[in-house]
C-alpha positions as CSV (number, residue, x, y, z in Angstrom):
1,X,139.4,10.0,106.7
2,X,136.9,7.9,108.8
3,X,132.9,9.3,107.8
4,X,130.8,11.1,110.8
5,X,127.2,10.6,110.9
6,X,124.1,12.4,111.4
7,X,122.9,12.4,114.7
8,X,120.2,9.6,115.1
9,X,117.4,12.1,115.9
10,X,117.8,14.1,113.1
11,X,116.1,14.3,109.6
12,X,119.2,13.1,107.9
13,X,119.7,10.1,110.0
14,X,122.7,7.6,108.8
15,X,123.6,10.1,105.7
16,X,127.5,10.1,105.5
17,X,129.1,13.7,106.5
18,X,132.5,14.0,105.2
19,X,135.3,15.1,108.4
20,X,137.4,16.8,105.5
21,X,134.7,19.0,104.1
22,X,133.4,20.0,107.3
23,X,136.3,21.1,108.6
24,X,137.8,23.3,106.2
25,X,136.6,27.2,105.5
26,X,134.7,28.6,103.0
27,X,138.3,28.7,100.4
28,X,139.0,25.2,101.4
29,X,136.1,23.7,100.3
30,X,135.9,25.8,96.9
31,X,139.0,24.1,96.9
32,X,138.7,20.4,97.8
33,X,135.4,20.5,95.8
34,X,137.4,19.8,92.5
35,X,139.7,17.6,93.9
36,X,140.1,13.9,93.6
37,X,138.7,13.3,97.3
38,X,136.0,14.7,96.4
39,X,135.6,13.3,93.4
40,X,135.4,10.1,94.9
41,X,132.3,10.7,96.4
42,X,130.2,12.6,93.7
43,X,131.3,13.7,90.2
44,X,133.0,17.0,90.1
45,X,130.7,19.9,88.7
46,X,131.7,21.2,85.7
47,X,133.6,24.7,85.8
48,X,133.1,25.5,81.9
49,X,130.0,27.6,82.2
50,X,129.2,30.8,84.1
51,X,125.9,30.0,86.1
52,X,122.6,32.3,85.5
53,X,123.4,35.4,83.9
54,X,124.3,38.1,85.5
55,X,120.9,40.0,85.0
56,X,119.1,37.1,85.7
57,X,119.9,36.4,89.4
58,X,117.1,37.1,91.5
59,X,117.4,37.2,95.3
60,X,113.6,37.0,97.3
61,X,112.5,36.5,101.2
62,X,110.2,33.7,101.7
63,X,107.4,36.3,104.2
64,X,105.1,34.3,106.4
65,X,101.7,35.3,105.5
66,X,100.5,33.5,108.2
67,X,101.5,36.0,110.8
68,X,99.9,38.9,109.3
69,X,97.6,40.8,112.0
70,X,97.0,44.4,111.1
71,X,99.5,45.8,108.2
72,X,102.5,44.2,108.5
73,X,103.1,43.4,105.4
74,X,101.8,47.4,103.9
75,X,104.8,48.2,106.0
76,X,107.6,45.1,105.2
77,X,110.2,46.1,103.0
78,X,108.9,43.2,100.6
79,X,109.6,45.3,98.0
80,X,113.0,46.3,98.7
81,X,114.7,43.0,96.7
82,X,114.2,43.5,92.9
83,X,113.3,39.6,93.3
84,X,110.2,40.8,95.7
85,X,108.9,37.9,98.0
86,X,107.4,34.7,98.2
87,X,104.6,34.6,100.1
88,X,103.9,31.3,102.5
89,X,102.5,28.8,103.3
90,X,99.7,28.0,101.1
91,X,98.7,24.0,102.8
92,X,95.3,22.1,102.8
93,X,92.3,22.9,105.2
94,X,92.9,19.8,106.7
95,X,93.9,16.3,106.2
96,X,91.1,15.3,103.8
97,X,90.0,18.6,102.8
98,X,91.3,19.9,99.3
99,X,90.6,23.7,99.8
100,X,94.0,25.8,99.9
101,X,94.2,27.7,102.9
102,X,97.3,30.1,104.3
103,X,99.1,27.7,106.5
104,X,95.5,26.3,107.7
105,X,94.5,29.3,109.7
106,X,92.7,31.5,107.3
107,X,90.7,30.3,103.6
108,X,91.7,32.3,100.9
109,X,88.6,34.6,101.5
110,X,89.5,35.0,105.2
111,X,93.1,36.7,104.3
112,X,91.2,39.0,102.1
113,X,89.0,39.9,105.0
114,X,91.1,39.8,107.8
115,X,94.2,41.3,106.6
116,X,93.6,42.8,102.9
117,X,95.5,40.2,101.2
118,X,94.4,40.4,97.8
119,X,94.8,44.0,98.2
120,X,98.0,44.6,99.2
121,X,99.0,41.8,96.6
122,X,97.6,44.2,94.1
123,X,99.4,47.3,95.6
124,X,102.5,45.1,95.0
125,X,101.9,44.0,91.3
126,X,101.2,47.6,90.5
127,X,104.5,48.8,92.0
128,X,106.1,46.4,90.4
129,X,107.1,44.1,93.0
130,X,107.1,40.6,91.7
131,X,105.7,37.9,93.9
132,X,105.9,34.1,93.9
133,X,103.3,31.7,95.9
134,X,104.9,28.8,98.2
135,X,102.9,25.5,98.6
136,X,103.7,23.5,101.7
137,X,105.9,24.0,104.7
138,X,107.4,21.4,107.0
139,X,104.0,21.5,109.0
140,X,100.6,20.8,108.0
141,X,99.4,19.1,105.1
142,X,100.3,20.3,102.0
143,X,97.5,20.1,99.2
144,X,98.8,17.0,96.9
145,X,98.3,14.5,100.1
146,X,95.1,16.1,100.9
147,X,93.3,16.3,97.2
148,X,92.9,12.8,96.1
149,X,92.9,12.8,92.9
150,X,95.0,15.0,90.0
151,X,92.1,16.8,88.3
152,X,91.2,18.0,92.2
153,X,94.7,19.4,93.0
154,X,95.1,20.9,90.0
155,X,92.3,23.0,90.5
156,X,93.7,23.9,93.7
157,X,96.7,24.8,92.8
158,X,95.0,27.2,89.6
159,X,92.6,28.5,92.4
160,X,95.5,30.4,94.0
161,X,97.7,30.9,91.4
162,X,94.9,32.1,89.5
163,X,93.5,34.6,92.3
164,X,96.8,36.7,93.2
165,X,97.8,36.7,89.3
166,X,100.7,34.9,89.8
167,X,103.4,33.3,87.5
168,X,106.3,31.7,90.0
169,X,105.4,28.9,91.7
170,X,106.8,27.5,94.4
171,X,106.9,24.4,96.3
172,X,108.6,23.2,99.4
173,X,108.2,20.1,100.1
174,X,109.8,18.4,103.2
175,X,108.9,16.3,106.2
176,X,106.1,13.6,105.5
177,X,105.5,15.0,102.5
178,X,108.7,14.2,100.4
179,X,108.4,10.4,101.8
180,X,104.5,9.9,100.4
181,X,105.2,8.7,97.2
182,X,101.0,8.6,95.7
183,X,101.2,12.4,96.5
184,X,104.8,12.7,95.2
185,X,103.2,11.8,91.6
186,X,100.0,13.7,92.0
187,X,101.6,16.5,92.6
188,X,103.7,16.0,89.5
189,X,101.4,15.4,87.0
190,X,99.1,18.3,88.6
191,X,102.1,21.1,88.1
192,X,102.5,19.9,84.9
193,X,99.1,19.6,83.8
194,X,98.7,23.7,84.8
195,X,101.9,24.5,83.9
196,X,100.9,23.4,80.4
197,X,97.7,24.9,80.5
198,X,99.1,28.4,81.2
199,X,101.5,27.8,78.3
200,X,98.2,26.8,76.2
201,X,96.7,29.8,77.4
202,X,99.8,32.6,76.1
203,X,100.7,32.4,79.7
204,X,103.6,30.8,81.4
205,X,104.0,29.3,84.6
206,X,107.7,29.0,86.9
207,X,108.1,26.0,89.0
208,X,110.7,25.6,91.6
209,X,111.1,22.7,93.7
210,X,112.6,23.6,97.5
211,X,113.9,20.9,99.1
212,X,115.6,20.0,102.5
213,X,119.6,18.9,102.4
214,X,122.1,17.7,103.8
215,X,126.3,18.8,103.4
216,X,126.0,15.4,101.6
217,X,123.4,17.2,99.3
218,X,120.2,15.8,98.4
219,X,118.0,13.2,100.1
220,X,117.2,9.9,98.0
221,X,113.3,11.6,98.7
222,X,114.5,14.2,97.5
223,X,116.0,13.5,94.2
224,X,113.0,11.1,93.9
225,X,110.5,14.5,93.8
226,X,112.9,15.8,91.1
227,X,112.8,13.3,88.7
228,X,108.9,12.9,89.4
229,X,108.5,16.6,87.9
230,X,110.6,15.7,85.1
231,X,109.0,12.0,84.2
232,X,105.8,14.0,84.1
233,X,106.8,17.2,81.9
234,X,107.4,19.9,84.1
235,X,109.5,22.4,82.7
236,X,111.5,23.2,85.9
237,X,112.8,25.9,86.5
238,X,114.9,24.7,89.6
239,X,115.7,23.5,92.5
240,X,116.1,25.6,95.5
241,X,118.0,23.6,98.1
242,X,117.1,24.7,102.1
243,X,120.4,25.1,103.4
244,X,119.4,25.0,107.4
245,X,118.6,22.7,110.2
246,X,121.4,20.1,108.8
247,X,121.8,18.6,112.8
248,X,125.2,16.9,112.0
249,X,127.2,16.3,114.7
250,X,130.2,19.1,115.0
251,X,127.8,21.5,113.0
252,X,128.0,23.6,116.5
253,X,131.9,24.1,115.5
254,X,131.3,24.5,111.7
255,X,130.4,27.5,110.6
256,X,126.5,27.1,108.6
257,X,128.1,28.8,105.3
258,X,130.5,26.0,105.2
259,X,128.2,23.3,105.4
260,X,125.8,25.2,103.0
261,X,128.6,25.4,100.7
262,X,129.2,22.0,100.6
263,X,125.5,20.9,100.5
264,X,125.1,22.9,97.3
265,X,128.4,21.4,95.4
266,X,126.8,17.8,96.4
267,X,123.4,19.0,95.1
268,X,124.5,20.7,91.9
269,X,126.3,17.3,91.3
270,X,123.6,15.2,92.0
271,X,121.3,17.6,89.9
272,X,124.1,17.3,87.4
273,X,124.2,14.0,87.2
274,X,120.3,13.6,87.1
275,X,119.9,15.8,84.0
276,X,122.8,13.3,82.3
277,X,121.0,10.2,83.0
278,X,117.8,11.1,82.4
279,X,119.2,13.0,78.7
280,X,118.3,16.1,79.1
281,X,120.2,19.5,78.6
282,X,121.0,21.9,81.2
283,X,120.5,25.4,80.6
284,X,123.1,27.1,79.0
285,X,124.9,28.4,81.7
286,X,125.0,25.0,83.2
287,X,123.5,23.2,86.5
288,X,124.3,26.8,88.8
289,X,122.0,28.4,86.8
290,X,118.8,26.3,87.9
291,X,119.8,26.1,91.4
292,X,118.9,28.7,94.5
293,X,119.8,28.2,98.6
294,X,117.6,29.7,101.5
295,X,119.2,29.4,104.7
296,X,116.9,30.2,107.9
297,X,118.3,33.5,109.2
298,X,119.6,33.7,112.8
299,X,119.0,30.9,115.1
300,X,118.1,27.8,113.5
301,X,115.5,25.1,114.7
302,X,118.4,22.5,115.6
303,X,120.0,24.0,118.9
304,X,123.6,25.6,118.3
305,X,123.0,25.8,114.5
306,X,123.4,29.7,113.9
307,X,123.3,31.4,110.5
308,X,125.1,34.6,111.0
309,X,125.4,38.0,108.5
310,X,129.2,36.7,108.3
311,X,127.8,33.2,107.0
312,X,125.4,35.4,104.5
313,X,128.2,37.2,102.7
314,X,129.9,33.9,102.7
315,X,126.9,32.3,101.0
316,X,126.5,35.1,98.8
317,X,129.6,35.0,97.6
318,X,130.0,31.6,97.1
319,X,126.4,32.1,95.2
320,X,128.2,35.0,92.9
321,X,131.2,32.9,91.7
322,X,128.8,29.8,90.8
323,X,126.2,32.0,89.4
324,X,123.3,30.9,91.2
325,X,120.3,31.9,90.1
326,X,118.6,32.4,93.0
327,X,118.8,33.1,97.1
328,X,116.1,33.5,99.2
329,X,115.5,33.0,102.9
330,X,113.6,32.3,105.9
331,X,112.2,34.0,106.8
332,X,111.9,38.5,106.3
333,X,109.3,38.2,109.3
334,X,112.1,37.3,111.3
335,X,115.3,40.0,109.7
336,X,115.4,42.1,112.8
337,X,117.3,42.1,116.0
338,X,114.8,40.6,118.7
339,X,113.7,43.5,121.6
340,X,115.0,43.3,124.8
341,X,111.6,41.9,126.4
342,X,112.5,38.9,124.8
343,X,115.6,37.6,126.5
344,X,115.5,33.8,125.8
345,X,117.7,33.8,122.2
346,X,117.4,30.1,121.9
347,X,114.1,30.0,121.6
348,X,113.2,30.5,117.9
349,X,111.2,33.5,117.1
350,X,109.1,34.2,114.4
351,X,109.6,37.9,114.6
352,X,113.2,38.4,115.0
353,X,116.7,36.5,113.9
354,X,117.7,35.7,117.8
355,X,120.9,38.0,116.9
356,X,122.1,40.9,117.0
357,X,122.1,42.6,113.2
358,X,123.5,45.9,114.9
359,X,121.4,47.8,112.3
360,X,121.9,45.6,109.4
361,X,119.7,43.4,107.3
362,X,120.0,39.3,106.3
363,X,118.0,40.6,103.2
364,X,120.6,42.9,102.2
365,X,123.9,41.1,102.4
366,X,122.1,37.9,101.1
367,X,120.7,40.2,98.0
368,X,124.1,41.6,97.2
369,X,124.1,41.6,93.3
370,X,121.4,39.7,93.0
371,X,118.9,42.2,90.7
372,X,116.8,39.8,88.5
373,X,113.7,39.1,89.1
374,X,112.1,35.5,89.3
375,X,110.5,35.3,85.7
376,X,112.9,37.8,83.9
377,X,109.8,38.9,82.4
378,X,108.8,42.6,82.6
379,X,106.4,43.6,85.5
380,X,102.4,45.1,84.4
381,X,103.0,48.7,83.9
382,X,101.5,50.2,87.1
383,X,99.9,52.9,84.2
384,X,97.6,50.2,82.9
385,X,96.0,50.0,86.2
386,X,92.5,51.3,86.1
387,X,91.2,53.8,89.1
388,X,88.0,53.0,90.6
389,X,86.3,56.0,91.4
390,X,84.9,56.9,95.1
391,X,81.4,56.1,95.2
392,X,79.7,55.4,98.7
393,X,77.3,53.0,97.6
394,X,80.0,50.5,96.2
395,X,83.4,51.4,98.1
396,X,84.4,48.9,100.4
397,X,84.6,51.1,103.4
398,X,83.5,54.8,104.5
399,X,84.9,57.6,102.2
400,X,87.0,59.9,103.6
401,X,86.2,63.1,105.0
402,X,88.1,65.7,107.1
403,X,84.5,66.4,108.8
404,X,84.7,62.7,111.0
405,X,86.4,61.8,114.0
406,X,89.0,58.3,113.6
407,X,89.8,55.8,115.2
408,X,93.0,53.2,115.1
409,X,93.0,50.6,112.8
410,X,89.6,52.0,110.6
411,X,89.8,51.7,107.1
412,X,88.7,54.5,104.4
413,X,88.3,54.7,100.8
414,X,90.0,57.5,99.4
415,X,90.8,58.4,95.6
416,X,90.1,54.9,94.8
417,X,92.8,53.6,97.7
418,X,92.0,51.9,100.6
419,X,94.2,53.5,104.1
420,X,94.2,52.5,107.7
421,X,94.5,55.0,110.5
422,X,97.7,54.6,112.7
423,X,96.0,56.5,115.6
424,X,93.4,58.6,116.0
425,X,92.7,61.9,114.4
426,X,90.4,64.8,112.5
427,X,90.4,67.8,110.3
428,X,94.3,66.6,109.4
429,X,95.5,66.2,105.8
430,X,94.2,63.8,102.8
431,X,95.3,60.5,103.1
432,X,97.1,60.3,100.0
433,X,98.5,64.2,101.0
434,X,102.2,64.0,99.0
435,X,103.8,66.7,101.3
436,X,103.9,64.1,104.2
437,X,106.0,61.0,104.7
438,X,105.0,57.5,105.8
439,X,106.2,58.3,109.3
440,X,104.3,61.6,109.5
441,X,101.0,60.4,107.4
442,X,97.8,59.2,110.1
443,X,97.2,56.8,107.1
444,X,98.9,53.5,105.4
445,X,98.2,52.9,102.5
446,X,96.9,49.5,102.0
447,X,96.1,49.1,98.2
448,X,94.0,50.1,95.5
449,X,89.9,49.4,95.6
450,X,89.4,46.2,93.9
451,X,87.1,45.5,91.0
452,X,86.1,42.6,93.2
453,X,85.2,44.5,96.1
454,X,81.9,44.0,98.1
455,X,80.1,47.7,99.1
456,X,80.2,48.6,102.8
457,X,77.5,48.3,104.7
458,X,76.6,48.5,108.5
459,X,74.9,44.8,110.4
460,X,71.0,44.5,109.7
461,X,68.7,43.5,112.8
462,X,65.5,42.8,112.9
463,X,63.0,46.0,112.7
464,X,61.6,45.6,116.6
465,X,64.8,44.3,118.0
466,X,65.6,47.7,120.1
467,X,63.7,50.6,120.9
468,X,64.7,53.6,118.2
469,X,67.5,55.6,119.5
470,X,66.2,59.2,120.0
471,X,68.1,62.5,120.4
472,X,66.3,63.3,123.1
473,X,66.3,60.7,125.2
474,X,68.5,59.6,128.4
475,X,71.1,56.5,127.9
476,X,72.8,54.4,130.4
477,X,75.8,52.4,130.2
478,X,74.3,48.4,128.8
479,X,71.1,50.0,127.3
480,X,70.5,48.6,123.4
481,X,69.1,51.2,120.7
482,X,68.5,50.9,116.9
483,X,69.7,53.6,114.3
484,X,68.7,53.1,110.5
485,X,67.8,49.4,111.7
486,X,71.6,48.9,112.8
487,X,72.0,48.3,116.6
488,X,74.2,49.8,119.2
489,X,75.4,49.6,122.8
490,X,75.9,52.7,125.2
491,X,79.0,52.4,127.1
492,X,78.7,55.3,129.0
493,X,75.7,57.8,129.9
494,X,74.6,59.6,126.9
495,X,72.4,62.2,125.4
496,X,71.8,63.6,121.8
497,X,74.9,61.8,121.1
498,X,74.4,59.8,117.4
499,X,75.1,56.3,117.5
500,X,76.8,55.3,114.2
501,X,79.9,57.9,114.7
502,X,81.0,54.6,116.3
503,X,81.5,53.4,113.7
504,X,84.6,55.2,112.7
505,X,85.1,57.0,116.4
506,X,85.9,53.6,118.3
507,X,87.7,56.3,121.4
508,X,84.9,58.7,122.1
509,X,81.7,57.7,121.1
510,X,79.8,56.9,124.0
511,X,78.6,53.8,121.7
512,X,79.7,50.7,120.1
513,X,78.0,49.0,117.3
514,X,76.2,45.7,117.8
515,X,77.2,42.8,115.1
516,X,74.4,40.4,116.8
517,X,71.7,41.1,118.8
């Protein structure tokens, strides 16, 4: 049967689609992939062995971190999975700048500041939610083209691994970073020189290498990154293969579990065939049980390429018979039927799937049977966990009390947790008050207080820079005071009213604090 090709525009350009595998269904192609016609393009994979075992299959959402705002992800059901999440993108600050940042937009400091990060990190670990770090992206520049030399991204990479507390690293590597070869080894030799280090330390360290394919399977790029990790020592734990975005020509009238299925027999016989060359043993349960698929939920970057919940059971059952070790997808920002004020469905969304789910979840139908977790090795026992007692001069925000007014959005300290109000309120229960659900609380929970934590404290200005507010005194809307040398605005006409319940009282006070004269 003649060969179809890859449309010219796409990433897999001139790479030969097989008619006959595209064409079938899901059955057909379990079928045909042990036949002679197949055959003839790539070895057959071997059948003897059972995959991962059972216990060991771990299923985990890839959840931008970059979209965080507020307490999205206090609120995502990250923790839903046994497998947890895998939090992206970590890339460089810029092209020639070696400092990891999350997808460029926020230093690791920032995401502590601006949405709690490290804290709600820590809330997860001490659930026992395991969590896995992803390095790169298709946009941006991911850290081993930006640090020039090996010592340099290695210390990047340990910077963030080091900082959450994290074990499973993961790198997706695609675009013009799986063509750049002097990167392609740094980044190599920089896993493995951590990975070994960790290992030195009592530690241990997971490496999985994502990777863009084709239903032909791998590109020559990527099998080229593979062998890179192995020529330099990484211990790999496996290759997850991104089964999405393929832009071959009648994918509009193929279903995407179909050409996802036949993208992960070619790459579990390429991988197959790698490990053979090269000499070196596949785990016991053979090459399914080092290889994962994330498809991209929903509508896919390449117009008319859908993933629907009918392709995810499809997937993850194909998944189940091979015993693949792992599934994940892209992205659980995005598991959600979109609202009706966004009518345009073929316009990719970062927020919802561009389908309707009718109530139902990519994560759960992807995640059938899949209860591992990514490391297989038992989760800190949220018991060991030390409780920082409340102390006003070194909490990291105002401690509670049922006395003071609250605004949206303002953060407490209570019982050595940090909440956020949901809307305003006073005199209503503790925080932490057991009787009331999430739904019913004023409070989320954001995480615990953090060793590392810096103590609150209000803006300085200079003694002088406003007159001394006074209870006594007459204030119109624009005038400037000072109260315990921090300064404030009246928004409003004013008397007798005290200027720093603004600071938690963001509705009613008839003043807002000043962070700059």
């Amino acid at each position: 049967m003649s060969p179809v090709y890859a449309r010219a525009s796409s990433r897999f350009a001139g790479r030969r689609l097989s008619v006959g595998r595209i064409a079938v269904t899901v059955v057909g192609v379990l079928a045909v992939a042990g036949s002679v016609a197949a055959a003839a393009v790539l070895p057959a994979v071997s059948d003897a062995t059972s995959g991962a075992p059972t216990d060991a299959r771990w299923f985990a959402s890839y959840y931008d971190v970059t979209l965080e705002s507020g307490e999205q992800l206090a609120r995502s059901p990250l923790g839903d999975s046994a497998g947890g999440g895998v939090l992206a993108f970590v890339v460089a600050a810029a092209d020639d700048d070696c400092t990891p940042t999350w997808g460029k937009a926020y230093t690791l400091d920032d995401s502590a500041k601006t949405f709690e990060l490290d804290r709600r990190v820590e809330r997860l670990k001490q659930a026992g939610v395991p969590l896995s770090v992803s390095f790169g992206g298709v946009i941006n520049t991911e850290l081993a083209s930006a640090c020039s030399t090996v010592p340099a991204l290695t210390d990047a990479y340990r910077t963030v691994m080091d900082r959450y507390g994290i074990d499973v690293m993961d790198l997706d590597i695609e675009g013009d970073m799986l063509t750049d070869e002097a990167a392609r080894e740094r980044r190599a030799e920089a896993v493995a020189a951590l990975q070994q280090e960790r290992v030195a330390d009592g530690g241990a360290l997971d490496v999985w290498l994502t990777l863009p394919v084709a239903p032909s399977g791998l590109t020559d790029d990527g099998l080229a990154q593979v062998e890179a990790f192995l020529d330099a020592g990484v211990d790999l734990t496996g290759v997850n293969a991104m089964t999405m975005n393929y832009g071959a020509d009648d994918a509009v009238s193929t279903s995407m579990s179909t050409l996802s299925i036949d993208a992960l027999t070619a790459t579990a016989s390429q991988l197959q065939d790698l490990w053979g060359r090269l000499g070196r043993p596949l785990p016991a349960g053979g090459v399914w049980a080092m290889m994962g698929a994330t498809p991209m939920i929903g509508v896919n970057d390449v117009k008319g390429e859908v993933f629907t919940l009918d392709d995810a059971t499809a997937l993850n059952a194909f998944a189940t018979e091979k015993g693949m070790a792992r599934l994940s997808m892209w992205s659980l920002n995005r598991d959600q039927t979109c609202g009706s004020n966004y009518p345009n469905l073929d316009r990719v969304s970062t927020s919802c799937s561009g389908i309707e789910q009718a109530g139902q979840s990519f994560a759960s139908v992807l995640g059938e049977g899949y209860t591992g977790t990514p490391s297989g090795r038992p989760a800190p026992d949220e018991a060991d966990a030390v409780e920082i007692a409340d102390d006003a001069a070194t909490s990291p925000y105002p401690i509670w009390s049922s006395q003071t007014y609250y605004s949206a959005g303002v953060k407490v300290v209570w019982q050595g947790s940090v909440y956020v109000s949901k809307w305003w309120n006073e005199d209503g229960a503790e925080p932490d008050d057991p009787r009331l659900d999430t739904a019913g609380s004023a409070w989320t929970y954001l995480g615990p207080v953090l060793a590392s934590d810096v103590p609150f404290s209000l803006p300085q200005l200079a003694p002088g820079t406003y007159p001394e507010w006074s209870p006594t005194a007459l204030y119109d809307q624009g005038d400037r005071v000072m109260y315990e040398g921090t300064g404030y605005e009246a928004r409003w006409w004013s008397q007798g009213k005290q200027p720093d319940r603004s600071v938690l009282d963001h509705d009613y006070s008839p003043w807002k604090l000043l962070t700059a004269p």
